[in-house]
N, CA, C and O atoms as a Tripos MOL2 file, in Angstrom:
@<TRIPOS>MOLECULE
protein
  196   195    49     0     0
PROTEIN
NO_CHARGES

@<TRIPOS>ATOM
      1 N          62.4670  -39.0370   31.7920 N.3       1 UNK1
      2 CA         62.1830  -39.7530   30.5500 C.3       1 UNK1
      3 C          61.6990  -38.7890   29.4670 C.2       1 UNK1
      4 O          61.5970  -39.0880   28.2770 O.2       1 UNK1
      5 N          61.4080  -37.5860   30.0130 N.am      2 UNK2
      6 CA         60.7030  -36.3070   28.7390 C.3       2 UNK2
      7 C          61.7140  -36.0750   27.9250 C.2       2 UNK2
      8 O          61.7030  -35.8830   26.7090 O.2       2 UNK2
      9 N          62.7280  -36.1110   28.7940 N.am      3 UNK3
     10 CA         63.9940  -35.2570   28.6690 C.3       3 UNK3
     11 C          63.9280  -35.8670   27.1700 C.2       3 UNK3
     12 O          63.6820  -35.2300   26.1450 O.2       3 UNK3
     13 N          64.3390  -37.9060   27.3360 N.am      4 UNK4
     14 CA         64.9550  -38.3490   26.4640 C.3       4 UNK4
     15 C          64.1780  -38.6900   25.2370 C.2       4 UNK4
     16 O          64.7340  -39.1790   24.2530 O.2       4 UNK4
     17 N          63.0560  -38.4680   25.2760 N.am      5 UNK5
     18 CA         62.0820  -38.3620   24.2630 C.3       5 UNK5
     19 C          62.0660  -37.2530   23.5220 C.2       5 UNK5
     20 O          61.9200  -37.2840   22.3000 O.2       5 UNK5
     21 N          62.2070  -36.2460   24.1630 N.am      6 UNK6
     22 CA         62.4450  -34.7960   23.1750 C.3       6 UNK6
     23 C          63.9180  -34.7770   22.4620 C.2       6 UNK6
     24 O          63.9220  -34.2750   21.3380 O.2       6 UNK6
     25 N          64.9330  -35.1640   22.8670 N.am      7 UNK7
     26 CA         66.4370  -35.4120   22.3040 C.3       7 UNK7
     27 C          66.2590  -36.5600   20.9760 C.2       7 UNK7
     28 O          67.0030  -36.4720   19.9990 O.2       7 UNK7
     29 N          65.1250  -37.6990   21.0790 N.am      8 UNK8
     30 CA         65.0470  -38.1760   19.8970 C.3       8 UNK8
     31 C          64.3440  -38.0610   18.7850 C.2       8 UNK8
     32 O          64.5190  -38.7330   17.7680 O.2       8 UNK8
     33 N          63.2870  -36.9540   18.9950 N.am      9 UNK9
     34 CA         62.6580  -36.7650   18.5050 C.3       9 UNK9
     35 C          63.2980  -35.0400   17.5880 C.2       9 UNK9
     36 O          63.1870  -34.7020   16.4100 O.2       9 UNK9
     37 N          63.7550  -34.5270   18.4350 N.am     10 UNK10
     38 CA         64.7920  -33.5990   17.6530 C.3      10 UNK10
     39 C          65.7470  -33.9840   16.5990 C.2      10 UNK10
     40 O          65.8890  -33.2690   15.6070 O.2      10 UNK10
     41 N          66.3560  -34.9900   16.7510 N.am     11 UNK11
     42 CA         67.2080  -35.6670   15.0280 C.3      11 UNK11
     43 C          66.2240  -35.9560   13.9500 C.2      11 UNK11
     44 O          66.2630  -35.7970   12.7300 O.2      11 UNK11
     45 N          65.2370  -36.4740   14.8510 N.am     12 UNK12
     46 CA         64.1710  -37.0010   13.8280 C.3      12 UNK12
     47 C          63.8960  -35.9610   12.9530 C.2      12 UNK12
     48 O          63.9260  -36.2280   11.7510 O.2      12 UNK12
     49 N          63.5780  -34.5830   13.3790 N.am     13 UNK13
     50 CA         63.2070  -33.6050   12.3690 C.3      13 UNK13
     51 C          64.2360  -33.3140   12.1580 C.2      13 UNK13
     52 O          64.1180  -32.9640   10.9840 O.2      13 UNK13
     53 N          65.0670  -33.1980   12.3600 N.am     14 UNK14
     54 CA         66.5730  -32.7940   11.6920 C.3      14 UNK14
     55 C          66.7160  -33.4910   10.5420 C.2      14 UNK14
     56 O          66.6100  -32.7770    9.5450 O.2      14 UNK14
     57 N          66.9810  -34.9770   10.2700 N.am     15 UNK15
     58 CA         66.7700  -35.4990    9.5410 C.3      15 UNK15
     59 C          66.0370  -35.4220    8.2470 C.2      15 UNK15
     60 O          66.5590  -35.4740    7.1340 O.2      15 UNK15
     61 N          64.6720  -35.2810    8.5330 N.am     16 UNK16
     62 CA         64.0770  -34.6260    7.3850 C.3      16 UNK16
     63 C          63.9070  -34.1290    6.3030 C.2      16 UNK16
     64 O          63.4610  -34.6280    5.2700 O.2      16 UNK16
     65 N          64.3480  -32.8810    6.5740 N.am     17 UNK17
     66 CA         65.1920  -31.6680    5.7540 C.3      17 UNK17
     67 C          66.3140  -32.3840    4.9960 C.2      17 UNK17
     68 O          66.4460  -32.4150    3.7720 O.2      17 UNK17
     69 N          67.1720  -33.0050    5.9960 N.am     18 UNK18
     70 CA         68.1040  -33.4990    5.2600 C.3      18 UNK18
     71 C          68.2850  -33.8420    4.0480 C.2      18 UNK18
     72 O          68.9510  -33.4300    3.0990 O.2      18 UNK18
     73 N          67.0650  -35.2590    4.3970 N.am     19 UNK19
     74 CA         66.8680  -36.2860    3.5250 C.3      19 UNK19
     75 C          66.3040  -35.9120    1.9210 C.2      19 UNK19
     76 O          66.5000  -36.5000    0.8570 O.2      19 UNK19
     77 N          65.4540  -34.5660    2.2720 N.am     20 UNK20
     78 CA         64.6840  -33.8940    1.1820 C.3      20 UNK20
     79 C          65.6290  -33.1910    0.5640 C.2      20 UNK20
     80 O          65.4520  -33.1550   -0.6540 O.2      20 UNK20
     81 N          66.7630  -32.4990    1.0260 N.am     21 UNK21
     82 CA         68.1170  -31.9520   -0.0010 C.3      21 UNK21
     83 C          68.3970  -32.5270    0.0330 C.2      21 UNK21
     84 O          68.0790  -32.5490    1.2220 O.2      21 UNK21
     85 N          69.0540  -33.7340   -0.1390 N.am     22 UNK22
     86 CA         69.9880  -34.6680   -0.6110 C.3      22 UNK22
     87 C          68.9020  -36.0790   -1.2020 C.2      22 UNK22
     88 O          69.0210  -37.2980   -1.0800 O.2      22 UNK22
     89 N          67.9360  -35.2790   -1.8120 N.am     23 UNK23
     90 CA         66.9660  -36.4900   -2.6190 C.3      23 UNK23
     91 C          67.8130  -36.7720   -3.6030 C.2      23 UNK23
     92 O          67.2000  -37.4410   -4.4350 O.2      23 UNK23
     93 N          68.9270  -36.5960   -3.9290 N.am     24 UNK24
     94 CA         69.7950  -37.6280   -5.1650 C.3      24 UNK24
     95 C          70.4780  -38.4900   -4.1520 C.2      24 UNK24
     96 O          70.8670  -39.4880   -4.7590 O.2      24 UNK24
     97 N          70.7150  -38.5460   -3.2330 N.am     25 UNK25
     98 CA         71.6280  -39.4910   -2.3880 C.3      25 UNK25
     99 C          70.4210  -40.3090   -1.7540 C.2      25 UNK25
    100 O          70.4230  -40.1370   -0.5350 O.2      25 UNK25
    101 N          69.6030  -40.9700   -2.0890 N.am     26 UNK26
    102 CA         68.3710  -41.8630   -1.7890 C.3      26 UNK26
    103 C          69.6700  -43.1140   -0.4180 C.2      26 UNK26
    104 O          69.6820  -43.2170    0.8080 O.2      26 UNK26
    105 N          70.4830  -43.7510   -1.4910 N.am     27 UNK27
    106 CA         70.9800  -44.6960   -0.9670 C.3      27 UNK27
    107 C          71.9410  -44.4210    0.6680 C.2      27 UNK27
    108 O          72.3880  -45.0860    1.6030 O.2      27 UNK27
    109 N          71.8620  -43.0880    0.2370 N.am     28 UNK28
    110 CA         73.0220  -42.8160    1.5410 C.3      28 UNK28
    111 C          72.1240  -42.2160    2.6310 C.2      28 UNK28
    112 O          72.7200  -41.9490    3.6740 O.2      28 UNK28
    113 N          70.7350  -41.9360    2.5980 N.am     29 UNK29
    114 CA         69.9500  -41.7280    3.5570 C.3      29 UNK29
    115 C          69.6490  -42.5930    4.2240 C.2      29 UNK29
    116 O          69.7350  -42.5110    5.4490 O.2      29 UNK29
    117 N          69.0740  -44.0000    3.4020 N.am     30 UNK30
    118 CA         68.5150  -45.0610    3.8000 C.3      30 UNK30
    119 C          68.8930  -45.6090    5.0030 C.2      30 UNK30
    120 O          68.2130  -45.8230    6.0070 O.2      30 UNK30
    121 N          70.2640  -45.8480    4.7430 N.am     31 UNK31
    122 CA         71.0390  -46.5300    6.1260 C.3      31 UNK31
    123 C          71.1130  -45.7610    7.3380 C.2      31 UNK31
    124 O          71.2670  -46.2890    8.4390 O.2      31 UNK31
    125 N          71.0000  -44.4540    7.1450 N.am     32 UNK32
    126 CA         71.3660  -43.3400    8.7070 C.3      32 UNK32
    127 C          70.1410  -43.2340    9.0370 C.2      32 UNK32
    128 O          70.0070  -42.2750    9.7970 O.2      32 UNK32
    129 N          68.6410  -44.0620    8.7120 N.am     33 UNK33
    130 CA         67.5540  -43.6680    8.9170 C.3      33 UNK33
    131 C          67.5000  -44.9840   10.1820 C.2      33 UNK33
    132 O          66.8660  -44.9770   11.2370 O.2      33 UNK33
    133 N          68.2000  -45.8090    9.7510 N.am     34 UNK34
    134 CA         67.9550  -46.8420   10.5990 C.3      34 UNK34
    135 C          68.8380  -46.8960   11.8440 C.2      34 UNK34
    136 O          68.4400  -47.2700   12.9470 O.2      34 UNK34
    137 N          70.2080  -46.4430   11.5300 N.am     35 UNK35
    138 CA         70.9120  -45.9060   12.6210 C.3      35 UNK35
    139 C          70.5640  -45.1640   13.5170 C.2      35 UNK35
    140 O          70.9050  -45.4600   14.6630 O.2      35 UNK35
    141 N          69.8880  -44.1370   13.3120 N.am     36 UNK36
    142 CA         69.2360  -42.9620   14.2300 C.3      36 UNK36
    143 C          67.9040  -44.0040   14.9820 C.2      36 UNK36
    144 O          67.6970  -43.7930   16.1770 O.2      36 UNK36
    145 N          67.0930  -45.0220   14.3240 N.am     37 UNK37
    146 CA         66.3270  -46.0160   14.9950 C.3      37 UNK37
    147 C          67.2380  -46.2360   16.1490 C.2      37 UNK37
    148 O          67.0710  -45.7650   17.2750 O.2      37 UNK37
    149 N          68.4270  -47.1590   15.6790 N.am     38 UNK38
    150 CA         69.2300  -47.5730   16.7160 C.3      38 UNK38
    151 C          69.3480  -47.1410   17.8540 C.2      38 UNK38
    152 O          69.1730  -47.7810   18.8900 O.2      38 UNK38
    153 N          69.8170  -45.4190   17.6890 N.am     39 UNK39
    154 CA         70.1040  -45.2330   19.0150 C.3      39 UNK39
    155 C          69.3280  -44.5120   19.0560 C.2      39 UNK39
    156 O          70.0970  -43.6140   19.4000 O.2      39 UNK39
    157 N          68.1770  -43.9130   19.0040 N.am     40 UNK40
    158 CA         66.8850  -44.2690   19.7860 C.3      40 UNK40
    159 C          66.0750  -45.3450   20.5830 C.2      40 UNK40
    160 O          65.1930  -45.0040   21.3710 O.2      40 UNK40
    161 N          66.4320  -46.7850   20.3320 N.am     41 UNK41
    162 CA         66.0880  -48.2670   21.0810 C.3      41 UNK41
    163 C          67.5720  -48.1310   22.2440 C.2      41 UNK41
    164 O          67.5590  -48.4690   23.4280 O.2      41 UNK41
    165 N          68.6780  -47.5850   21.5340 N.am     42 UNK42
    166 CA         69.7610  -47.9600   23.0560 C.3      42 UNK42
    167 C          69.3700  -46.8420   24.2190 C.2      42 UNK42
    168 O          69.6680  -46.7800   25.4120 O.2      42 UNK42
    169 N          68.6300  -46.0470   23.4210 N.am     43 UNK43
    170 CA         68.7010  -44.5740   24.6590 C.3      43 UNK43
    171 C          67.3800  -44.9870   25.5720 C.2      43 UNK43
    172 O          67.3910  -44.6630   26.7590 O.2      43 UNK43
    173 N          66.2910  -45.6690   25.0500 N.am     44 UNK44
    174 CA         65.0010  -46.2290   25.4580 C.3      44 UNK44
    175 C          65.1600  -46.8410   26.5160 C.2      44 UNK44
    176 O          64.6820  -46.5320   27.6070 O.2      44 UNK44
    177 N          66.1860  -48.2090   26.1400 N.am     45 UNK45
    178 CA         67.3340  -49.4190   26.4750 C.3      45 UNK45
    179 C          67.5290  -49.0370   27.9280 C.2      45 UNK45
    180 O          66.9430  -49.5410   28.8860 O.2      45 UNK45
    181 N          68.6690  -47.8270   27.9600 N.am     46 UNK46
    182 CA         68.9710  -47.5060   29.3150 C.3      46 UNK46
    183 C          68.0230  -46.6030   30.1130 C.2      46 UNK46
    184 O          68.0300  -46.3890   31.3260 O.2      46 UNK46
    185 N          66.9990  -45.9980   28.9250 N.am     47 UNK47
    186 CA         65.7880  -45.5770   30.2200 C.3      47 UNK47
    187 C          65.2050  -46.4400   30.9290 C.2      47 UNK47
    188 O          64.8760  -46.2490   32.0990 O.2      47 UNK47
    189 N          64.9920  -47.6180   30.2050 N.am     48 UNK48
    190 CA         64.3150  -48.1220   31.0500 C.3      48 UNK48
    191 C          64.8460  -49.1210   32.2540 C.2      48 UNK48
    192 O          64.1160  -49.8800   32.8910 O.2      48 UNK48
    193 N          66.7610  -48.9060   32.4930 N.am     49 UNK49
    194 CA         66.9660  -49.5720   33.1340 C.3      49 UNK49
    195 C          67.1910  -48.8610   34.1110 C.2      49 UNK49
    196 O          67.5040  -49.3710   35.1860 O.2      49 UNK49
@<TRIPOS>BOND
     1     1     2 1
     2     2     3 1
     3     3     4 2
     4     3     5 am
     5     5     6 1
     6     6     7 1
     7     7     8 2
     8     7     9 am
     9     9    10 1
    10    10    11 1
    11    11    12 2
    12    11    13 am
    13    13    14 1
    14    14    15 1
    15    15    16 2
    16    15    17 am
    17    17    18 1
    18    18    19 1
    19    19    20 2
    20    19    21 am
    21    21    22 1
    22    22    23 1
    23    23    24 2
    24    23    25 am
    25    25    26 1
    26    26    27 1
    27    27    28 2
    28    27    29 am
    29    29    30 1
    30    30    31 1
    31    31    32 2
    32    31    33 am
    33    33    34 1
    34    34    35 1
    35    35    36 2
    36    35    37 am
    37    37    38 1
    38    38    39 1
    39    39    40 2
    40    39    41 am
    41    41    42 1
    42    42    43 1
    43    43    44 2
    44    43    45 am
    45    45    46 1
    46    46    47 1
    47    47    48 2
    48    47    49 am
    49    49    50 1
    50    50    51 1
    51    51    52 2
    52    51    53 am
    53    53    54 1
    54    54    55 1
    55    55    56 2
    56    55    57 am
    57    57    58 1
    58    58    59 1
    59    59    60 2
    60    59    61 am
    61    61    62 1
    62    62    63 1
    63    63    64 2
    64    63    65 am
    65    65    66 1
    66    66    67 1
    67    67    68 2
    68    67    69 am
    69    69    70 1
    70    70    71 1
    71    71    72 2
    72    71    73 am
    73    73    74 1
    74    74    75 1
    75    75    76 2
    76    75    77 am
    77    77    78 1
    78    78    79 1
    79    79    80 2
    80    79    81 am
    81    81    82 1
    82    82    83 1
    83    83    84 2
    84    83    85 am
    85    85    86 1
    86    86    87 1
    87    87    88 2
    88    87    89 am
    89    89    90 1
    90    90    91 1
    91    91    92 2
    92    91    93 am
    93    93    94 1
    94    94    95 1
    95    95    96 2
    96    95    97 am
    97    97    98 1
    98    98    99 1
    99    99   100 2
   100    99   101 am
   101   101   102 1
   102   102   103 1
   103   103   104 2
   104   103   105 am
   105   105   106 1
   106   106   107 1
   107   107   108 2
   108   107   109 am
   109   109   110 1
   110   110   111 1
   111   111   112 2
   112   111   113 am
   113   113   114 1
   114   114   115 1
   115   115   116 2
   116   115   117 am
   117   117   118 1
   118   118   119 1
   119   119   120 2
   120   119   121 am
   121   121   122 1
   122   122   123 1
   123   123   124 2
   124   123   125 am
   125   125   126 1
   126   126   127 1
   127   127   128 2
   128   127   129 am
   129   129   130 1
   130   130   131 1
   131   131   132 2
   132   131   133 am
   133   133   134 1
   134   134   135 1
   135   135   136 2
   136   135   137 am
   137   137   138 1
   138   138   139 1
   139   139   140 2
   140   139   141 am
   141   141   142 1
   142   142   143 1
   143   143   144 2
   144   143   145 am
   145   145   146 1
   146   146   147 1
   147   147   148 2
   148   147   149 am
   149   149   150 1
   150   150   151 1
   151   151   152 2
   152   151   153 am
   153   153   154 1
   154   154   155 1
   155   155   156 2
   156   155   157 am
   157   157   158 1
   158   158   159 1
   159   159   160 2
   160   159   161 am
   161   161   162 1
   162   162   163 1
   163   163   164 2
   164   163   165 am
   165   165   166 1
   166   166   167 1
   167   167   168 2
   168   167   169 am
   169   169   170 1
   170   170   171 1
   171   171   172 2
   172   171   173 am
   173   173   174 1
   174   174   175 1
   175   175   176 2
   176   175   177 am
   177   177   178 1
   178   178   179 1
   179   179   180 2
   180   179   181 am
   181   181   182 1
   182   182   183 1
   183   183   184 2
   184   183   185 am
   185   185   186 1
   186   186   187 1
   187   187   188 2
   188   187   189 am
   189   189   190 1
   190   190   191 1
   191   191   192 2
   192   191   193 am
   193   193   194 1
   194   194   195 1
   195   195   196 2
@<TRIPOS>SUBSTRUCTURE
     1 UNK1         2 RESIDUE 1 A UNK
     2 UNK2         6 RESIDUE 1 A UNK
     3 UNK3        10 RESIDUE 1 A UNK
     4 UNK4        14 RESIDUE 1 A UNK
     5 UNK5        18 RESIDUE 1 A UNK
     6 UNK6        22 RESIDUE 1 A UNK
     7 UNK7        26 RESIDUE 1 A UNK
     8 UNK8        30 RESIDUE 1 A UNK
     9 UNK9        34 RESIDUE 1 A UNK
    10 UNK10       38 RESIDUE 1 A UNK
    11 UNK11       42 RESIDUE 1 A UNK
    12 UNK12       46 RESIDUE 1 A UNK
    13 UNK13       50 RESIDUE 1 A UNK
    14 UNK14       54 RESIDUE 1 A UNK
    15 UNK15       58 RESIDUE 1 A UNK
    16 UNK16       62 RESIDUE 1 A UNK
    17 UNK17       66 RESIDUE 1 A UNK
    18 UNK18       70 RESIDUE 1 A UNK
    19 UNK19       74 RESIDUE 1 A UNK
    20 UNK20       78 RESIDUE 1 A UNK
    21 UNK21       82 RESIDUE 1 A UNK
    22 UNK22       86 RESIDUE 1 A UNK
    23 UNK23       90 RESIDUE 1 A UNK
    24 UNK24       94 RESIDUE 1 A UNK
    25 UNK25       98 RESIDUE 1 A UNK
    26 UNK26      102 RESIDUE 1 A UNK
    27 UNK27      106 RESIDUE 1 A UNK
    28 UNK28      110 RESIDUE 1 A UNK
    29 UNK29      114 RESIDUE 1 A UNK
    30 UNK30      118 RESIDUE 1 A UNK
    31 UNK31      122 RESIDUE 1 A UNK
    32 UNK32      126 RESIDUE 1 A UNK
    33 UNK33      130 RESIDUE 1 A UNK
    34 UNK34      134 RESIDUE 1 A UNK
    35 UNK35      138 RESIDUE 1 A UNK
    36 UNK36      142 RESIDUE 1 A UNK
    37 UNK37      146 RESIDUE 1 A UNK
    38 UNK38      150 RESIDUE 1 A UNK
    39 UNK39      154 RESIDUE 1 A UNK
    40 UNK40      158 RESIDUE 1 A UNK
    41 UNK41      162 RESIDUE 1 A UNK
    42 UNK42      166 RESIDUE 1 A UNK
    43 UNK43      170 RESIDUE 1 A UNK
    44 UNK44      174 RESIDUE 1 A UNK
    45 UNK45      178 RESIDUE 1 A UNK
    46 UNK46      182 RESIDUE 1 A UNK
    47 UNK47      186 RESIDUE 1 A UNK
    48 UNK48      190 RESIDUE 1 A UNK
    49 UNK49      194 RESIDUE 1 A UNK
C-alpha cells in the first residue's frame, strides 16, 4: 500500500509546477485536478480490495 501512496502523491507534485506555468490556462487545469482525484480514489478502490 506504500508503494501506491507514493505513485499518487508523485503526480500530485508534478502537477503543481504545472499548474503555476500555465497560470493563463486557469480553466484547463481545473478539470485535470479532479481527474488525477479520480484515479487516486480508483487506485485506493482496488487497494483496498
Amino acid at each position: 500500500m506504500t508503494s501506491a501512496i507514493r505513485r499518487t502523491t508523485e503526480p500530485t507534485t508534478l502537477s503543481e509546477p504545472l499548474s503555476e506555468t500555465r497560470s493563463d490556462r486557469q480553466p484547463v487545469d481545473l478539470p485535470a485536478v479532479p481527474t488525477a482525484l479520480s484515479a487516486t480514489e480508483l487506485r485506493a478502490a482496488w487497494a483496498s480490495i
